[in-house]
Backbone bond lengths (Angstrom), bond angles and torsions (degrees), N, CA, C in turn:
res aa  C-N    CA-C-N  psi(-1)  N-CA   C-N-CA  omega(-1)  CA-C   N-CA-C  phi
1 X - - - 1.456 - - 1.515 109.33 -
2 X 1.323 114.86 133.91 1.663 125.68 -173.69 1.364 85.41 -81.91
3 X 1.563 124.46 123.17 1.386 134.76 176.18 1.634 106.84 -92.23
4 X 1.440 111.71 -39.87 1.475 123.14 167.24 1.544 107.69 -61.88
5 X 1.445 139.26 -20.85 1.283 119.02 -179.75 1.538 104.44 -96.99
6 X 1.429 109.02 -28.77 1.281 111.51 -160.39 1.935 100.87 -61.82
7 X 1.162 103.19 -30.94 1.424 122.62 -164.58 2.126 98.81 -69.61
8 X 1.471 102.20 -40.46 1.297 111.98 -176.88 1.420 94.61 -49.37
9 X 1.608 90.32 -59.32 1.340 78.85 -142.64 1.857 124.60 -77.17
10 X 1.498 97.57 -20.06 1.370 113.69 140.83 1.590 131.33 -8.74
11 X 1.979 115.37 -62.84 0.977 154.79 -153.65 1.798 102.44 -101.97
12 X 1.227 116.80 -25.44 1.494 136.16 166.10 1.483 113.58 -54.09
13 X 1.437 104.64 -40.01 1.520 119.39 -176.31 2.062 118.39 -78.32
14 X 1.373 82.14 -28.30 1.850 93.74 168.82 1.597 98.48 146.06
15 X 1.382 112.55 153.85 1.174 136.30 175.45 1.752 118.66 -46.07
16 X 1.510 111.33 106.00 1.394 136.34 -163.50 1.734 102.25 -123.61
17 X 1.198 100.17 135.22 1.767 138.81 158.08 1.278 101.38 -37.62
18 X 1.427 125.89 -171.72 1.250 124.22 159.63 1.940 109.41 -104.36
19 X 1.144 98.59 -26.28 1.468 92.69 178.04 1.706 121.89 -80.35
20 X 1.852 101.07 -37.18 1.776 106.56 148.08 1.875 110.57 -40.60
21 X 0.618 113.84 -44.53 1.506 119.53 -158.30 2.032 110.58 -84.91
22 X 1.482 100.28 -22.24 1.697 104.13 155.61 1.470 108.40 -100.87
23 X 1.090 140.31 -21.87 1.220 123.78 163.56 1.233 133.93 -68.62
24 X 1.712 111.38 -28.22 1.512 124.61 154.65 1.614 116.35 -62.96
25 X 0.960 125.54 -10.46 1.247 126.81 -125.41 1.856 76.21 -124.89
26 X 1.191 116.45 -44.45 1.687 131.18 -155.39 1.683 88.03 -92.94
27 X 1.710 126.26 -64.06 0.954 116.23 131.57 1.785 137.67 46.32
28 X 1.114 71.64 -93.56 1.671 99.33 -173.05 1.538 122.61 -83.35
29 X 1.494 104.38 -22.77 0.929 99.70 -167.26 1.386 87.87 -125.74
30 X 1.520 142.33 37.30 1.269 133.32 -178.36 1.535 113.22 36.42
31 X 1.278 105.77 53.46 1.472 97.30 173.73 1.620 139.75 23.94
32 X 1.285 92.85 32.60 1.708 121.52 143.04 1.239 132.29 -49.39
33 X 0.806 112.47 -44.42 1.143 116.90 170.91 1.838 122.88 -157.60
34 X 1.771 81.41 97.10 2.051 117.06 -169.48 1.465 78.83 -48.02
35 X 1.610 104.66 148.29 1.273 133.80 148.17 1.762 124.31 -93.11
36 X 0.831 128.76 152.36 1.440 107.18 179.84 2.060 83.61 -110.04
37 X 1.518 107.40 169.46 1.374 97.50 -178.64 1.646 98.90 -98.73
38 X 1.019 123.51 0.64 1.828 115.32 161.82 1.589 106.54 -59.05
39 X 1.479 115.20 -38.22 1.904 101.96 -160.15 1.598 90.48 -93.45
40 X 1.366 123.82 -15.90 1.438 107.93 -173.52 1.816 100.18 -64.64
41 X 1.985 118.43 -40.70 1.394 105.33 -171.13 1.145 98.03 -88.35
42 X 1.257 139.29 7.53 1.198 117.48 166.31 1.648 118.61 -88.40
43 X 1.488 105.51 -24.24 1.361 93.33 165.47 1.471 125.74 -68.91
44 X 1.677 115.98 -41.22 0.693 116.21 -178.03 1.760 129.43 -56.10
45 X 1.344 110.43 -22.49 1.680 133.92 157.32 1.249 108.59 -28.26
46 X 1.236 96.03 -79.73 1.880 127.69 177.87 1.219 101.31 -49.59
47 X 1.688 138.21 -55.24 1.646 129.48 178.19 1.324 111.91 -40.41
48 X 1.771 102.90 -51.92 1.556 122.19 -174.55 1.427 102.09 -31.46
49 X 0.948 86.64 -91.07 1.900 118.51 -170.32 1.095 118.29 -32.54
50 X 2.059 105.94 -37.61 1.966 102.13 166.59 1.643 106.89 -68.30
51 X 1.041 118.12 -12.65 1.299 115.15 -161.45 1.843 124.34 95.45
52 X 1.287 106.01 -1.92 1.136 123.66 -169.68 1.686 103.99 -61.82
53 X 1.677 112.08 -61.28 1.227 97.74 -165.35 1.934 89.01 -109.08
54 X 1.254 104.22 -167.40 1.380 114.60 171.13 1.434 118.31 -156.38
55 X 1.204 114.24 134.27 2.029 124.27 -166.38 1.567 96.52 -69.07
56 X 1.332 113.28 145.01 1.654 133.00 153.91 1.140 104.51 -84.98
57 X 1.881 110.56 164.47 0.838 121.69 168.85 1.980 114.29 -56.46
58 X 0.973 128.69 162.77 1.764 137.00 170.97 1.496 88.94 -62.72
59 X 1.450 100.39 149.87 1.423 119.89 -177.80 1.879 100.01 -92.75
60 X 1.537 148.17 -157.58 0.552 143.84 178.58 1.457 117.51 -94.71
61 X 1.400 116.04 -22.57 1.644 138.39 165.17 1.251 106.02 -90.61
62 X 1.542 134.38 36.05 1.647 159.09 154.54 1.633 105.49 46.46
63 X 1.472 95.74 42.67 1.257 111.60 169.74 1.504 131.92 -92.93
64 X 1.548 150.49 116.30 1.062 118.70 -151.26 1.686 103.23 -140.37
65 X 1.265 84.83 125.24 1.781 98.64 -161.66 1.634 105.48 -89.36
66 X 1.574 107.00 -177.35 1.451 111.03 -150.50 1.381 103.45 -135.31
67 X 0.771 133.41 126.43 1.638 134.85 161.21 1.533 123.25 -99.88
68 X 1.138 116.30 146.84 1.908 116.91 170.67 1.478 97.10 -91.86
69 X 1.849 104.41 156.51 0.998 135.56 -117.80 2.042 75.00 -116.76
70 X 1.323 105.92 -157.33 1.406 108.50 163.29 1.787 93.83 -119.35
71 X 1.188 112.23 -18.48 1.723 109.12 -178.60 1.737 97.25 -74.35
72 X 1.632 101.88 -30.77 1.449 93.04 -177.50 1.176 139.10 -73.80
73 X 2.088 112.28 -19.97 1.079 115.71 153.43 1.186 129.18 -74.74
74 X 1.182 130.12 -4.09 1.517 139.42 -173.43 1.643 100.81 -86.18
75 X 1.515 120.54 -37.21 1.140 130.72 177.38 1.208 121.76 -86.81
76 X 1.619 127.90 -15.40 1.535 132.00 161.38 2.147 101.08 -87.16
77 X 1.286 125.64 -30.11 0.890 104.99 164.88 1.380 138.35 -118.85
78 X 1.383 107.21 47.04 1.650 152.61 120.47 1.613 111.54 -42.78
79 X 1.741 106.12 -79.63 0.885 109.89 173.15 1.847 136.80 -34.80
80 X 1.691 102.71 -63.17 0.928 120.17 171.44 1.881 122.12 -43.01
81 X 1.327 116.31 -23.04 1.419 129.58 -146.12 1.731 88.56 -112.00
82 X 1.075 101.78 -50.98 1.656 104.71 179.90 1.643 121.51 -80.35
83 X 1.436 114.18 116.50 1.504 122.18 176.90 1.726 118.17 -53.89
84 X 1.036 102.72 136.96 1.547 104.97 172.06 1.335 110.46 -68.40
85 X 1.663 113.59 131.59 1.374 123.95 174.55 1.728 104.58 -85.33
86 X 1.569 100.71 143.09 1.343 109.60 174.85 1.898 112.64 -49.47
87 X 1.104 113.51 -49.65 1.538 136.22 175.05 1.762 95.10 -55.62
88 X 1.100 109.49 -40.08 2.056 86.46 -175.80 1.493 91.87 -68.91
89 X 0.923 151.90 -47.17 1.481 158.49 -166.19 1.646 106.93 -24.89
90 X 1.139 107.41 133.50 2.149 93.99 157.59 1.067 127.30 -62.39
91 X 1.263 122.14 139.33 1.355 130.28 174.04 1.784 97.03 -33.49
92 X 1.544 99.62 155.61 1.654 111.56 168.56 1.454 94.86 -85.34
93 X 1.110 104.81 119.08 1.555 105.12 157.04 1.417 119.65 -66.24
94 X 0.997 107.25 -52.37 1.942 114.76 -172.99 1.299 93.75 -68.72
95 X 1.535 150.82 -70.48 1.343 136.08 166.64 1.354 117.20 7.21
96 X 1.661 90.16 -83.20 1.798 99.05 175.88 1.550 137.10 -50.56
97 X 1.984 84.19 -39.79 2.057 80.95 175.94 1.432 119.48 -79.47
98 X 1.601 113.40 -6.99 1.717 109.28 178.27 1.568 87.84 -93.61
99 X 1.342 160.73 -9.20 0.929 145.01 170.73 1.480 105.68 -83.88
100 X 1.280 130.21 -21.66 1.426 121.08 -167.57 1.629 85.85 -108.63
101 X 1.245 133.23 2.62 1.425 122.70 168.26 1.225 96.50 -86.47
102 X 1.060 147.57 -39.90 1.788 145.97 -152.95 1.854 103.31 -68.02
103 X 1.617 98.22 -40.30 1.265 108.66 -175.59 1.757 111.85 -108.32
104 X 1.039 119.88 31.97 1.375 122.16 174.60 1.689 89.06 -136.28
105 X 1.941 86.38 128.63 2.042 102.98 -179.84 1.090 99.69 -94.93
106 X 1.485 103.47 140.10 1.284 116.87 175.78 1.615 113.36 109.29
107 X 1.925 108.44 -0.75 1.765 105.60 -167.25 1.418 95.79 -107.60
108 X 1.274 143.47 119.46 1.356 149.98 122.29 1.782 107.41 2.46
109 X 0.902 124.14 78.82 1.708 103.84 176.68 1.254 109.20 -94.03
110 X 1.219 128.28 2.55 1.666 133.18 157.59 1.804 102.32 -62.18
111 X 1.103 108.78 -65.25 1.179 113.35 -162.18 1.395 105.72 -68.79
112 X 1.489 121.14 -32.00 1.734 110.84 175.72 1.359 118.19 -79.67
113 X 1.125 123.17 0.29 1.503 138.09 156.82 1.103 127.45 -91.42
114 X 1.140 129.92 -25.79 1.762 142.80 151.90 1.209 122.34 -60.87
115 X 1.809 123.71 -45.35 1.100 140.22 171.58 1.675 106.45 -65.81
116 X 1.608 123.06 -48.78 1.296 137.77 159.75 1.788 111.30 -33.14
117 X 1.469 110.90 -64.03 1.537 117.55 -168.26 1.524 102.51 -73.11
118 X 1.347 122.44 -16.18 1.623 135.61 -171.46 1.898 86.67 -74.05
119 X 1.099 103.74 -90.13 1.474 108.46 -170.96 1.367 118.81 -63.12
120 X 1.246 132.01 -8.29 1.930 138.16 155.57 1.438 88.22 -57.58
121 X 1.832 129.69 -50.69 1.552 114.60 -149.45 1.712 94.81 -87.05
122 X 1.205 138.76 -6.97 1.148 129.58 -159.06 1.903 88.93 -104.70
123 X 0.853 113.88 -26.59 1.792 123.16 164.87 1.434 108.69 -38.31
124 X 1.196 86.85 -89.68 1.141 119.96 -173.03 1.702 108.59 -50.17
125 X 1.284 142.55 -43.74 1.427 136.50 163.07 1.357 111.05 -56.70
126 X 1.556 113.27 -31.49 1.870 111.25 179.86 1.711 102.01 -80.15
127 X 1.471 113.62 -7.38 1.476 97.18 -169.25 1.487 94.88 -97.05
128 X 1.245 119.44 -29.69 1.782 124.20 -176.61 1.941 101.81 -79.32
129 X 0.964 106.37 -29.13 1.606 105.21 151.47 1.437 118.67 -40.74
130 X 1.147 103.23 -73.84 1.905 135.30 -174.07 1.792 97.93 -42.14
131 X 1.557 86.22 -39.86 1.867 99.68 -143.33 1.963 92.86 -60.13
132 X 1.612 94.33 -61.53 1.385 114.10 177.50 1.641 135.26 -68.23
133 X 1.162 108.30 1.61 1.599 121.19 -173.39 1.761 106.90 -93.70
134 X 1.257 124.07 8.24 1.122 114.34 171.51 1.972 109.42 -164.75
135 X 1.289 128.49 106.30 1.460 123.47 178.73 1.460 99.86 -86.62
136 X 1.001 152.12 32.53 1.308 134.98 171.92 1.097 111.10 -59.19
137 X 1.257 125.22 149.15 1.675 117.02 170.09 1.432 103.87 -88.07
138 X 1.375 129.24 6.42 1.520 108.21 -177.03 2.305 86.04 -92.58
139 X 0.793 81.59 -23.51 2.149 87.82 -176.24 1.799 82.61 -57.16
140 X 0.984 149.69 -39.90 1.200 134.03 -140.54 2.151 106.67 -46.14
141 X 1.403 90.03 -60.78 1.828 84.32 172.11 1.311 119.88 -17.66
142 X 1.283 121.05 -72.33 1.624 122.28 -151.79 1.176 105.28 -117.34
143 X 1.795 126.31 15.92 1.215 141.37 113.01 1.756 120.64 -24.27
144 X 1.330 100.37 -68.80 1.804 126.24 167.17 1.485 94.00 -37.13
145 X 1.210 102.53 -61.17 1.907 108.98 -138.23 2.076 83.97 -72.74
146 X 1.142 113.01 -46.20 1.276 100.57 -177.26 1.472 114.89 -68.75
147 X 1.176 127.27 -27.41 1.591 121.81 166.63 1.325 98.89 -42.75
148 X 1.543 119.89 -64.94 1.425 114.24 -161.89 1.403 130.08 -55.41
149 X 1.347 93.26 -20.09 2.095 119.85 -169.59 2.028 89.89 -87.59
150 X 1.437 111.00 -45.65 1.307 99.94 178.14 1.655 127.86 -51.32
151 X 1.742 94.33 -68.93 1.620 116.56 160.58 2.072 104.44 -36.95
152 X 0.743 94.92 -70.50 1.819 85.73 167.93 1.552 114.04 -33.06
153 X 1.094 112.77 -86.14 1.408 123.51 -175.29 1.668 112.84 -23.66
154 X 1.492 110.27 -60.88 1.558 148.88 179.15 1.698 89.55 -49.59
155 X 1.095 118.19 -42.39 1.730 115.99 -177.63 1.198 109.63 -80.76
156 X 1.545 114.03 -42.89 1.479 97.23 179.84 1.378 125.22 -77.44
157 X 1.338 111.95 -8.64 1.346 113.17 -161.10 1.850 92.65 -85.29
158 X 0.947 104.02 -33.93 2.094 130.32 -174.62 2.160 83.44 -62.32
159 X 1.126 105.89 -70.08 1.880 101.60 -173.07 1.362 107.86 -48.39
160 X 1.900 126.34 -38.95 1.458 123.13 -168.93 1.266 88.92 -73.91
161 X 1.088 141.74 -75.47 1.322 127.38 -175.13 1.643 116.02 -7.52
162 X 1.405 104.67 -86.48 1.515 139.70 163.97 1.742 76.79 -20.64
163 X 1.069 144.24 -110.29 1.766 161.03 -132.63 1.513 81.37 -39.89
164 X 1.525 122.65 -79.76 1.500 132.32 -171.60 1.376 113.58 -23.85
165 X 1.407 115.13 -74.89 1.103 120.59 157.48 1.513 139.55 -17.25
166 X 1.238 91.20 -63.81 1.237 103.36 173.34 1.515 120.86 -63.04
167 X 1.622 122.69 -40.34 1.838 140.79 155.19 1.559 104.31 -30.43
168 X 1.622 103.52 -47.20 1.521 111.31 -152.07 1.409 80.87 -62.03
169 X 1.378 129.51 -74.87 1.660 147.69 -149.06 1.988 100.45 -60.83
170 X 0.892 129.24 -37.00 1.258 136.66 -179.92 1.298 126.05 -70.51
171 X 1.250 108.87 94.26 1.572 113.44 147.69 1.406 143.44 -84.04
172 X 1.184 118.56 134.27 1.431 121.60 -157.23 1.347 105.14 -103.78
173 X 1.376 121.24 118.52 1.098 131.66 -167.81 1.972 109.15 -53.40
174 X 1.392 100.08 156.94 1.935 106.66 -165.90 2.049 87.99 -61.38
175 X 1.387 92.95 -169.45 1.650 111.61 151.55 1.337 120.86 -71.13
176 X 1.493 110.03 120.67 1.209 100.67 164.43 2.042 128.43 -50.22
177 X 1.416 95.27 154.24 1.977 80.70 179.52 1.403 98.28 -74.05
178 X 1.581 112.62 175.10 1.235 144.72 -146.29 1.881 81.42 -92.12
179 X 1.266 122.34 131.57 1.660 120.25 175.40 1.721 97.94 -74.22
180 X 1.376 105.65 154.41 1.493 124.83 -154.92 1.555 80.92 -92.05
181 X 1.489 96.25 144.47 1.685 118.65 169.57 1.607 111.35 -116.03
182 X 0.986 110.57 126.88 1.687 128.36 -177.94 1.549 102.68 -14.05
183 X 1.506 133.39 124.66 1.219 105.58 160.74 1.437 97.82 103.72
184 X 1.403 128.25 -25.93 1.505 128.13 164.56 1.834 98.98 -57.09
185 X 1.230 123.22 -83.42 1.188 122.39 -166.50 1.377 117.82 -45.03
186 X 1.361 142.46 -24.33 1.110 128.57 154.55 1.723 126.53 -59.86
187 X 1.433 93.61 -49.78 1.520 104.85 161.23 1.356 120.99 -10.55
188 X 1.945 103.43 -67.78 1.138 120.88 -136.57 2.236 84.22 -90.03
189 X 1.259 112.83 -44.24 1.116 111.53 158.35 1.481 145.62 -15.24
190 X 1.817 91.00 -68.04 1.568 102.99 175.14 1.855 107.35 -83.28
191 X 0.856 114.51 1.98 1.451 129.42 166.75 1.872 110.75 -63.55
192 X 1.494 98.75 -75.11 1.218 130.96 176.63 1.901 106.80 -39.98
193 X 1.024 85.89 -46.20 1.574 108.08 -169.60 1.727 93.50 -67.15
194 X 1.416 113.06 -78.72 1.479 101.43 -163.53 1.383 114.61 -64.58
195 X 1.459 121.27 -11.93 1.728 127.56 175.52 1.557 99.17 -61.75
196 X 1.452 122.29 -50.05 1.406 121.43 162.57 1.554 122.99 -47.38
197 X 1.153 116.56 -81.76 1.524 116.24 164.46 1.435 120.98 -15.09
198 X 1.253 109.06 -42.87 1.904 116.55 -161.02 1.521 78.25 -99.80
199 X 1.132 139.93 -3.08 1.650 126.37 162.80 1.645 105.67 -87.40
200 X 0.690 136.55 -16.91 1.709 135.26 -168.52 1.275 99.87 -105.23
């Protein structure tokens, strides 16, 4: 999640605090994803400095709110206009750790994929909880955002499957043999040789 746009666009709606601006922010997104209020001023730093947003004067409770910029709407609706690339995305974590389980001895990858599909399904029932506990149409936002967290879930649980499967069908090739040291092949020779001899 772009924390710097979310904040734009936040700030699009009218001039916000920093703590207005995580509560909108939490808000919106059904508190999916907590903000802590350190990264909200720290983004907001970073807005500063592009020029994006710009500080108000302190309120009388020495509070000091934020406005977007005109570079900043040009740059939230930038944002808005341009599709997210698969590649901006975070790395899959779980991708990587069932791939680095396959090749690390000694890891169960049955069981870290079982334990995996265990807690994806317990997600996913707290998110269809979440999903259904309120129709308001003002919930609609983070209504959305939880479809998407559901449909997620629903995929990964659809790939562990797919992984299992795939464990079941897979055989992993033996140990390779031990590489030959100088002096093996004769070895194995004069071996050969007197097994013959002691046959005649």
């Amino acid at each position: 999640m772009s924390i710097r746009h979310g904040l734009l666009a936040l700030l699009e709606r009218g001039q916000m605090y920093g703590y207005q601006l995580r509560a909108a922010f939490e808000e919106s997104t059904g508190s999916t994803w907590p903000l802590n209020i350190g990264q909200v001023y720290t983004t907001l730093s970073r807005l500063e400095r592009d020029g994006l947003v710009r500080p108000l004067p302190e309120s009388e409770a020495g509070q000091r709110p934020y406005e977007i910029t005109d570079a900043g709407r040009a740059d939230l609706a930038l944002w808005f206009a341009t599709p997210i690339s698969r590649t901006d995305r975070p790395r899959d974590e779980l991708a990587i750790k069932l791939a680095l389980a396959l090749t690390t001895p000694g890891v169960d990858v049955r069981a870290v994929v079982q334990a995996q599909r265990s807690a994806t399904m317990r997600a996913l029932q707290e998110l269809t909880r979440l999903k259904y506990g309120s129709e308001r149409p003002e919930d609609l936002p983070w209504r959305l955002v939880l479809d998407s967290m559901v449909f997620q879930a629903e995929a990964e649980v659809r790939w562990l499957d797919h992984c299992e499967t795939s464990l079941v069908r897979h055989r992993p090739s033996g140990p390779a043999p031990p590489p030959s040291r100088p002096g093996d092949a004769d070895a194995r020779d004069a071996a050969r040789w007197a097994g013959e001899e002691a046959r005649r």
